[in-house]
Each structure stands twice: as C-alpha cells, then as structure tokens.
C-alpha positions as CSV (number, residue, x, y, z in Angstrom):
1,X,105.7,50.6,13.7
2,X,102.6,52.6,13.1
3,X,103.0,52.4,9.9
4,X,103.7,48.4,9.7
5,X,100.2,47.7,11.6
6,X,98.1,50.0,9.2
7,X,99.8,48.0,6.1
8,X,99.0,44.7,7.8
9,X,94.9,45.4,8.7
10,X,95.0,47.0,5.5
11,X,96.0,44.0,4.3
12,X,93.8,42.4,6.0
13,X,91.4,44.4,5.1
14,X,91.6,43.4,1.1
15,X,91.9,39.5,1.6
16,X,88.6,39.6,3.9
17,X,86.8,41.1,0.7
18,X,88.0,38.9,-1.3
19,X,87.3,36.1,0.8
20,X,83.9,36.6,1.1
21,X,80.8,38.3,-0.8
22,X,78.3,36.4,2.0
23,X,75.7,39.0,3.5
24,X,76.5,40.5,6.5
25,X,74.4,41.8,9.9
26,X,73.2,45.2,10.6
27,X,75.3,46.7,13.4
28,X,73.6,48.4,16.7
29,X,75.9,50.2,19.4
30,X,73.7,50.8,22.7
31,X,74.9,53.3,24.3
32,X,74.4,56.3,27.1
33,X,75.9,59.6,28.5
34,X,76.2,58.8,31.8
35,X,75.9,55.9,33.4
36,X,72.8,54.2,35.6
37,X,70.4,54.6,33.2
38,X,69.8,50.9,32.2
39,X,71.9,50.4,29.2
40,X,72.8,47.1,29.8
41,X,69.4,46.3,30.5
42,X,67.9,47.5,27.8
43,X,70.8,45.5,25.8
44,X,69.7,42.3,27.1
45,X,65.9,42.5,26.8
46,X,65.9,43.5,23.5
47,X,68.4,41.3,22.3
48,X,65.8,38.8,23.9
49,X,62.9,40.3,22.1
50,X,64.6,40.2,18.3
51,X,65.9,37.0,18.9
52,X,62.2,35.6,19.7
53,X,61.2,37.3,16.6
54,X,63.4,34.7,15.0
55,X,66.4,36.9,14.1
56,X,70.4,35.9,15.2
57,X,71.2,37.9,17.7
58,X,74.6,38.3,18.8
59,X,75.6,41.0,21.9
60,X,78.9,41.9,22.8
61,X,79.6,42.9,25.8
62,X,82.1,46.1,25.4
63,X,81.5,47.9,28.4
64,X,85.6,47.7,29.3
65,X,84.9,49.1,32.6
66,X,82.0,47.6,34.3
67,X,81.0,44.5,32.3
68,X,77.9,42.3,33.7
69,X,75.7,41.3,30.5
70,X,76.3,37.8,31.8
71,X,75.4,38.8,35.5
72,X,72.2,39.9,34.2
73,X,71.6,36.9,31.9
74,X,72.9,34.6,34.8
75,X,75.1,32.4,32.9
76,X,78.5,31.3,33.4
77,X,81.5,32.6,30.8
78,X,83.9,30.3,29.5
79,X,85.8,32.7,28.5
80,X,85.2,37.1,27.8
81,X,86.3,40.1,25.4
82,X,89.6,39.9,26.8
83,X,90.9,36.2,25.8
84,X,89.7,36.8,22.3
85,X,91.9,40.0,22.5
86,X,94.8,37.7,23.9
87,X,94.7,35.5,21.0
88,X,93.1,32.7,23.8
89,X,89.7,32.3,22.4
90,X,87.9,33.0,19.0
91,X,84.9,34.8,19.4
92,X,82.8,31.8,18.9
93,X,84.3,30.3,21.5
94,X,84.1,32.7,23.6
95,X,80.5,33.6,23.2
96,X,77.5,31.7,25.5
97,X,74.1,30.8,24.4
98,X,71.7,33.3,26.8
99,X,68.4,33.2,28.1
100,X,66.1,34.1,25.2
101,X,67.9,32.4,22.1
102,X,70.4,34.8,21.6
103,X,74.6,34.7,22.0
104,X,76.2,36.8,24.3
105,X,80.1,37.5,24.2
106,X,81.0,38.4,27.7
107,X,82.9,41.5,28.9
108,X,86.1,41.9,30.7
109,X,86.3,45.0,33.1
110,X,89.6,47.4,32.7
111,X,90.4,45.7,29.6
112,X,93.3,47.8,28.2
113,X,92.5,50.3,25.8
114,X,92.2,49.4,22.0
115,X,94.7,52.4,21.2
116,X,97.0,50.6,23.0
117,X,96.6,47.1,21.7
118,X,99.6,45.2,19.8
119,X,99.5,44.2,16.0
120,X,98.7,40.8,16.6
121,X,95.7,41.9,18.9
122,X,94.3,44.4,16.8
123,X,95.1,42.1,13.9
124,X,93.1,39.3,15.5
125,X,90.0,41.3,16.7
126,X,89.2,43.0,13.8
127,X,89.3,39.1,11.7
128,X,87.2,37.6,14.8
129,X,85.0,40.9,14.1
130,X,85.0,40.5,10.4
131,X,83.8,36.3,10.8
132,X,81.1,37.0,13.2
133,X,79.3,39.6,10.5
134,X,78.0,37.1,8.6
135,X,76.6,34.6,11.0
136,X,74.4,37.1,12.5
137,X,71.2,39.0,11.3
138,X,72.0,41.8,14.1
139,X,75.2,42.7,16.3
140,X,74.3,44.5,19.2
141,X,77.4,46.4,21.0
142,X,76.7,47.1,24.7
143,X,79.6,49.9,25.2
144,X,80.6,51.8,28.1
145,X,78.8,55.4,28.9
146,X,80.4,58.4,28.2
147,X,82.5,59.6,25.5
148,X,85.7,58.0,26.1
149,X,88.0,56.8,23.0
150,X,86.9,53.3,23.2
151,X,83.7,54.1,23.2
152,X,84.1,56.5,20.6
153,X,85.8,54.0,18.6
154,X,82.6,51.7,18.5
155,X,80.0,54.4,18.2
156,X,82.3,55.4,14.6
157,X,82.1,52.1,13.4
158,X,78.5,50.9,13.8
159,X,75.2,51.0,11.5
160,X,73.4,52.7,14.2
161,X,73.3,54.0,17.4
162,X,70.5,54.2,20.4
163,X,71.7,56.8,22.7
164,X,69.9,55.6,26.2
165,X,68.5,58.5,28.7
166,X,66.3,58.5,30.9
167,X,64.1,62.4,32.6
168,X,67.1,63.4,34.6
169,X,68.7,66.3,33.8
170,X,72.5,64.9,33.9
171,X,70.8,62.3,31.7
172,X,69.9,64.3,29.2
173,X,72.6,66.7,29.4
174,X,74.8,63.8,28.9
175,X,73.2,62.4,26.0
176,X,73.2,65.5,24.3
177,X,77.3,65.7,24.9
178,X,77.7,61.9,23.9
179,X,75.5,63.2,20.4
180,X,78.0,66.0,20.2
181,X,81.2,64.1,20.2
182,X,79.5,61.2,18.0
183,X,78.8,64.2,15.1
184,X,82.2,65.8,15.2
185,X,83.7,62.4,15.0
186,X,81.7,61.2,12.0
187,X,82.1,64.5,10.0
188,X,85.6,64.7,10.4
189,X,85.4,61.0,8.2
190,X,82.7,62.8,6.1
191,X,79.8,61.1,7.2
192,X,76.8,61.7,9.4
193,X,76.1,59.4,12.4
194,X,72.5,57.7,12.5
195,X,71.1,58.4,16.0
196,X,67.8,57.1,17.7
197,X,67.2,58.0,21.3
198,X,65.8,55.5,23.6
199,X,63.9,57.4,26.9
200,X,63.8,54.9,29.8
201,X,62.2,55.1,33.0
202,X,59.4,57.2,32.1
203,X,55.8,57.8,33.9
204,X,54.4,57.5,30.5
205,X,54.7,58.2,26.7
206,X,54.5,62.1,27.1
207,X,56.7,62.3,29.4
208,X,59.4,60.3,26.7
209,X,58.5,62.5,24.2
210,X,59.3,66.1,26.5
211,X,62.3,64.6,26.8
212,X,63.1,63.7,23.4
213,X,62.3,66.9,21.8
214,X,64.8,68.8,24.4
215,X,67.3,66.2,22.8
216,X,66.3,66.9,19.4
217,X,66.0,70.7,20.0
218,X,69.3,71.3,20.9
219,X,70.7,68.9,18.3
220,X,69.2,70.6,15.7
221,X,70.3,73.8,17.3
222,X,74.0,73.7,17.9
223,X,74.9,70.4,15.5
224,X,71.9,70.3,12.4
225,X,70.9,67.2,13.0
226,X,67.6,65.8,14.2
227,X,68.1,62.6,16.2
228,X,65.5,59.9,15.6
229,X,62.9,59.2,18.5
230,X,63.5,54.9,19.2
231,X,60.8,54.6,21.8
232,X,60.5,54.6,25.5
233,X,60.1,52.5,28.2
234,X,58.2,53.1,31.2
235,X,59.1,52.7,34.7
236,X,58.0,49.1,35.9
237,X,59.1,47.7,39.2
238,X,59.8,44.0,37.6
239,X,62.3,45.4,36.2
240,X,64.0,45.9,38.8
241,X,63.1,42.9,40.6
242,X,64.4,40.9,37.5
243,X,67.6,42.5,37.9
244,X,68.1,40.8,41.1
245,X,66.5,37.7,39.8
246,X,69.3,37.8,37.1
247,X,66.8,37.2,34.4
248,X,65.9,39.2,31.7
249,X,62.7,41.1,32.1
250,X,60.8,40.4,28.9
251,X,61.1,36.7,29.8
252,X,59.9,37.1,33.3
253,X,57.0,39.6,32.7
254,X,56.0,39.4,28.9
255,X,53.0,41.4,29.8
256,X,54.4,43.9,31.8
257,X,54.2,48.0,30.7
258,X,58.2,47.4,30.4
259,X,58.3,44.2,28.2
260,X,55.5,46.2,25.8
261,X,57.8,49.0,25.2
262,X,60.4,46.7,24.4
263,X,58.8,44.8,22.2
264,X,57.6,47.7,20.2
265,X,61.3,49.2,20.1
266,X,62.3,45.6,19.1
267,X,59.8,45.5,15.8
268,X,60.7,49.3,15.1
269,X,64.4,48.2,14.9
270,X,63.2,44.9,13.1
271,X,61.8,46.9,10.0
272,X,64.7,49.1,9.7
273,X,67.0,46.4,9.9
274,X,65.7,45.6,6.2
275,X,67.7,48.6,5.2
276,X,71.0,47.7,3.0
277,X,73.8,48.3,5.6
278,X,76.7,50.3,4.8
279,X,80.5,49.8,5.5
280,X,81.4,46.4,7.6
281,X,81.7,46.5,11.0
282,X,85.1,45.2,10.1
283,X,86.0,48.0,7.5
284,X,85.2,50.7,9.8
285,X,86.9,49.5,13.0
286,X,90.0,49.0,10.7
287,X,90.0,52.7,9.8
288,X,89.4,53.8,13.6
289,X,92.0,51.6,14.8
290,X,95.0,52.4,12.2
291,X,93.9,55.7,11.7
C-alpha cells in the first residue's frame, strides 16, 4: 500500500512539472519552540505588512492543534484546512480575503495527522499545494510549536524558516531544540535548513540581540550553523489590545514601536524574497510525505 501511494505522488509529481514551467512563490514557515510567544500574531501582521507592500500574500493556517488565524483577523471561514484535506473544498475555495489585502486559509484544530492521511488525501493536498505556488509571490505557513512530525514535515519542506522566541528561558531553550530537530532532519536529506530568528516581546533592540547571540552561540556550538538574526519586536501594549480587538496590529497602530519592527522585518524578508527559490513547496512535501 505504501508503495502504491509513493508511485501515485510520484506520479503526480512528474505530470505537475510538465504541466507547468510558471514561476512560483518563495515559501516562509513561522514557527516557535514552545508555544505563547506570538507566532500567530506575528503571522498575521506581517502577512499584513508584505501584502501592503503590494506582494500576494497567502497564509495558511497549519497550526493542527490550536488554529485561530481567522479569530485574529476576525473573519468568518467558509470552509478550513480540513475540508480541503476531505476532498470538500479546493484551497481556493477555502481560503478568505483578510484584513490587510492578503488570503488566509483557515485552520482546523486536531486535524488528523498527515502520516496518517489516505491516498486520495495526500494525493489531493499536495496538487491543491502544488496550484496555489504560482498564484502567490509569498506562502506563509503558520505551524504549530514544538517539534512534532507535522510540524516537522512543514519546516522540511519550506524555503525558509523564522523560528519565533521571545527573553524567556523555556523560550529560548525551546527554540534552540526546535533548531536542533530542523538540522538533523534536513541533513539526513543532505541539505542545510535556512533559519532566521525572530525575538519578540523585547524592552528594546539590545535586549533582541542578547538573546539572539545565546541562540546563535549554541547553534554554532553543538550543530555548526549560525542562524540568521530576522529582527525583533518590542513589547507594545496595542498589541495586545488588538488581539482582543480581533484586528491586526499593524492596521490598528501603524505607528506604534510594534508595527515599526514589523515593517522592517517585512522589507528584510521583501529583499530576500528576490532570491531564486529552490525545490517546490509541492516537490518537497511529496518527498516528506511518501518518504
């Protein structure tokens, strides 16, 4: 059976190619060690920010535990994650214009894990994945924290990835952990993971950088790598209040400390985006997936 499902995304695989020679988007997986360090928030506001620079935005919401992009964009889901995995929904149809100008494709909590998805589902994901690549300048993946396999799986297959962490210790001991697991995985496939770390909820910018160079320090220690230092983002109580205001905090306070940081992270990300990208989105979730 294992077998059989490898041949047909495999399959798959070639007649996608073939289809298509159209450029495709960059790929971004947001992600953290732990959780409570405003991942998801961070994922909306700067998916707000590049899409007001004029670039297509689309998020996807694959936190399959605690998904609530949309509560924080306040907009209602026709449909999530989880009917496009059903066959239900294409991802177009499942995805919702948000506040900002860019497309969000809702999450569904405890959706099942992707090792244990059917043919037809993994089948029809990875085409839905493979369509959306070129109708977007940027995909932005808002995954779960920690280091579980289906988070894993999208940290593998992505351009990029902005680890999220904020002063606390757990924060940062998670991060490093979530680093750790993202190396080993990549090397066993012979490549080398490209990692920026985002500090939130600093006092200020030398604060973000003590933090990021004990990240660094012990990367470079124990795994030879040096992560890449994203930016920070100071603590700012509208950000907070626009959590409960369900609206994005870059729209609501464009000159707020926060929205400043952001929108520096936002053109950082912007100019590296020129960069050629590497494997599809589609390619590399293919490999994970059949193994």
């Amino acid at each position: 059976m294992i077998a059989d499902q490898a041949q047909a995304l495999r399959g798959l695989v070639a007649d996608q190619r073939r289809a298509s020679n159209a450029p495709r988007a960059r790929t971004l997986a947001i992600t953290s060690g732990k959780g409570g360090v405003g991942k998801t928030t961070m994922s909306v506001n700067l998916s707000v920010q590049l899409a007001q620079m004029g670039r297509r935005i689309v998020l996807i919401d694959a936190d399959l535990g605690t998904a609530n992009a949309d509560v924080l964009c306040n907009v209602a889901p026709r449909g999530s994650l989880a009917h496009v995995v059903a066959g239900r929904m294409s991802l177009d149809e499942a995805m919702v214009d948000a506040p900002g100008g860019f497309r969000l494709v809702p999450g569904a909590s405890g959706l099942a894990q992707m090792a244990a998805l059917s043919e037809y589902e993994r089948t029809r994901l990875m085409d839905q994945m493979h369509q959306l690549e070129s109708a977007a300048d940027l995909i932005m993946i808002d995954t779960g924290a920690g280091v579980g396999p289906n988070v894993l799986g999208f940290l593998v297959a992505v351009d990029e990835v902005l680890v999220v962490t904020t002063p606390e210790p757990t924060a940062i001991t998670d991060a490093y952990a979530l680093i750790k697991t993202l190396v080993r995985a990549k090397r066993e496939q012979n490549e080398e993971p490209s990692v920026r770390v985002l500090v939130n909820q600093v006092r200020d910018e030398d604060e973000a950088k003590a933090v990021y160079d004990r990240v660094a320090a012990v990367c470079q220690r124990f795994l030879q790598i040096t992560p890449r230092l994203a930016g920070h983002v100071v603590s700012d109580a509208r950000v907070s209040l626009s959590v409960r205001r369900r609206t994005p905090f870059v729209l609501e306070s464009p000159s707020s400390l926060a929205s400043t940081c952001l929108n520096r992270l936002a053109h950082r990300l912007d100019r590296h985006a020129a960069q050629p990208p590497g494997r599809s989105l589609f390619r590399r979730m293919t490999g994970w997936l059949v193994g």
